[in-house]
N, C-alpha and C positions, 0 to 999 in steps of 0.2 A: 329287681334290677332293670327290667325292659322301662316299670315307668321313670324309674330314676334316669332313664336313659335320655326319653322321651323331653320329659318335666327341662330338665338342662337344655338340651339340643334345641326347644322352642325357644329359651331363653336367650341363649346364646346366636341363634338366627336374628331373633329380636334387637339385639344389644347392639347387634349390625348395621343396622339402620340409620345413613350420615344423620349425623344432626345441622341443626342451622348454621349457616356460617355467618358470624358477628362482626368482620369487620367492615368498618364504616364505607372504604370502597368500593366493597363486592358489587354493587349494586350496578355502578357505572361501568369497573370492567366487563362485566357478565352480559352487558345490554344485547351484544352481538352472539351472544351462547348459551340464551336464557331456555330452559329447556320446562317444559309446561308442569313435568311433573306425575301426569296423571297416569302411567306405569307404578310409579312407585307407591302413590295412594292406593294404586288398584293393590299390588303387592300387600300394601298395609292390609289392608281391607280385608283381606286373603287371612291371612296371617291372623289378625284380631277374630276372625270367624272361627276358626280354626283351634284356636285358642279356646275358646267359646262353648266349643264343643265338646273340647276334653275336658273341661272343667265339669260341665255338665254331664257327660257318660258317667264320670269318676262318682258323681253324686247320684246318680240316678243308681249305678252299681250296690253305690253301699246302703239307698234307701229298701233297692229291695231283695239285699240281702241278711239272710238270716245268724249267716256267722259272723263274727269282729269286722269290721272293717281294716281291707290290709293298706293301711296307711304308707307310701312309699318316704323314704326317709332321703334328707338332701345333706348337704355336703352342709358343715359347721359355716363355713366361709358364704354360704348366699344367704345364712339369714340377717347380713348387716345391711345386704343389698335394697331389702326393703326399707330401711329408715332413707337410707343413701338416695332412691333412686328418687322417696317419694319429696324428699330436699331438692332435687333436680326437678322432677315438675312441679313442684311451686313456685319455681324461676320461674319456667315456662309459664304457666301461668300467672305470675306477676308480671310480668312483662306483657303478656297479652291483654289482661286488666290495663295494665296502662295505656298502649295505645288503644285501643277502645275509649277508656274514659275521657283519653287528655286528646283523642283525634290527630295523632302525630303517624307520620309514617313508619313504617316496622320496616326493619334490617331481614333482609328477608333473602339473600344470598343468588346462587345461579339457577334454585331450583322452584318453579312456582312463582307465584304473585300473590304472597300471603297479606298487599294491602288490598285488592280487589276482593280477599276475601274478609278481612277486616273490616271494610267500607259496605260489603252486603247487608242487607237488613236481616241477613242468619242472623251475625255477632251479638246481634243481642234478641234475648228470649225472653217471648211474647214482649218485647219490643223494650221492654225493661234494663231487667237485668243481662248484665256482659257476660257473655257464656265466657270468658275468661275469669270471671270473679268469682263463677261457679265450680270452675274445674280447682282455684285457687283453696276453696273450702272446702270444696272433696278431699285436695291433700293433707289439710290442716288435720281435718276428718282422722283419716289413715295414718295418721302420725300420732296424732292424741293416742289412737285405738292401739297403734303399736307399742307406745311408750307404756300405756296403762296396761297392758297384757303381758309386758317383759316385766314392770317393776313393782305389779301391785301384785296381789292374794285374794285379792276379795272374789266375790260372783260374778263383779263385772266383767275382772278381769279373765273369769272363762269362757266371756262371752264373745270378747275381744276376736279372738279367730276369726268367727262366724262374722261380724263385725264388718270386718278390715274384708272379706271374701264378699260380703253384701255391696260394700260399695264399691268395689273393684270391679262386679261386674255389673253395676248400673252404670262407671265409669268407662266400661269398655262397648256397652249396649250404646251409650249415650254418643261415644265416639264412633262408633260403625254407621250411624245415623249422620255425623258431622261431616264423615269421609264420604258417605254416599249423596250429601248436598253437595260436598266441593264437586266429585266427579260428576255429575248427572244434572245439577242445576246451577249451581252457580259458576261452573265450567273452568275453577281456578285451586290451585293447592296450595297450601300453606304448610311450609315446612315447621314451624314451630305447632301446628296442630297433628302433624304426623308425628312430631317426634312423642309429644303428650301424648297420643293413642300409644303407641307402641311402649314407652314407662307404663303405661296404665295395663295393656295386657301381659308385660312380665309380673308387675304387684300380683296383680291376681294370681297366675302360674307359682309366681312365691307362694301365696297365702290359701293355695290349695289343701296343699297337705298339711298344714296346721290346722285347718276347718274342719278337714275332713275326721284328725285325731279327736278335738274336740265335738266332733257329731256322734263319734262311734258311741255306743251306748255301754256305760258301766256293769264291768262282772256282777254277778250275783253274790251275794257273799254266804250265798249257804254251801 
């Protein structure tokens, strides 16, 4: 019950977290009340760490235990959340993909200056590829992985758990990395990559306890 308690209450802090604001004027009214942001990255930052670490106790617990692993069990209703949420960041990340590609300015609301960071030579990795187009195949990723573990039978499809938990937390490693360039170097926040981090560390918080089930090691059958 405490991690049921737990598992929810991270999610739900998480869920918290304003997302961008999209209309096309924000930009100009906000000029006079643009607020930098970098609390709430810090927040985030916080938050994804934290994240991070329960995932990892959880797993570190049941590798080096000898009994079942007690898998905590979630409410019927968050497991639609993951197809849901991981639909919502491939917005975000389509949209990031595109101003990156097409070099147009991003709607980027009262919080941050997510084209200063758009226009850094972060955005794109090892100078290439759009870290938008990356986070965009991560979700396609975690989609395929979840579709294929809800509707198939095969081996893959047990592997799917473990899968969808692999890349949520390179998603979320990847983005603790992203948030600590905004804060520390490139000295600007971008709320469309806050909001990406923060979907990317409730996926993961989902797709704990279904990993975890799938890790635990099969009864004996003698």
């Amino acid at each position: 019950m405490r991690r049921n308690l737990l598992i929810i209450s991270l999610i739900l802090a998480a869920l918290v977290a304003p997302l961008p604001i999209s209309a096309a004027h924000a930009q100009s009214l906000a000029a006079q009340t643009q607020s930098s942001g970098m609390e709430l990255a810090a927040a985030v930052m916080a938050l994804q760490l934290l994240a991070l670490v329960y995932t990892g106790v959880m797993f570190v617990c049941a590798w080096r235990s000898d009994a079942p692993v007690a898998v905590p069990s979630l409410p019927a209703w968050l497991d639609v959340l993951t197809p849901a949420l991981t639909v919502i960041g491939l917005g975000v990340a389509g949209y990031l993909t595109y101003v990156e590609t097409q070099a147009v300015p991003a709607v980027c609301g009262p919080v941050g200056d997510c084209n200063a960071v758009q226009t850094s030579s972060y955005a794109l990795l090892f100078g290439v590829l759009p870290v938008g187009l990356l986070g965009a195949a991560g979700y396609v990723a975690i989609l395929v992985a979840w579709l294929w573990g809800r509707f198939r039978s095969d081996r893959l499809a047990d592997y799917a758990p473990l899968a969808i938990l692999a890349m949520t937390v390179f998603g979320v490693v990847f983005s603790i990395y992203l948030t600590w360039l905004e804060l520390f170097v490139i000295r600007a926040v971008c709320m469309w990559c806050l909001t990406s981090a923060v979907l990317m560390a409730v996926l993961m918080l989902l797709s704990t306890p279904p990993a975890l089930a799938s890790f635990a090691p099969e009864p004996d059958a003698s």
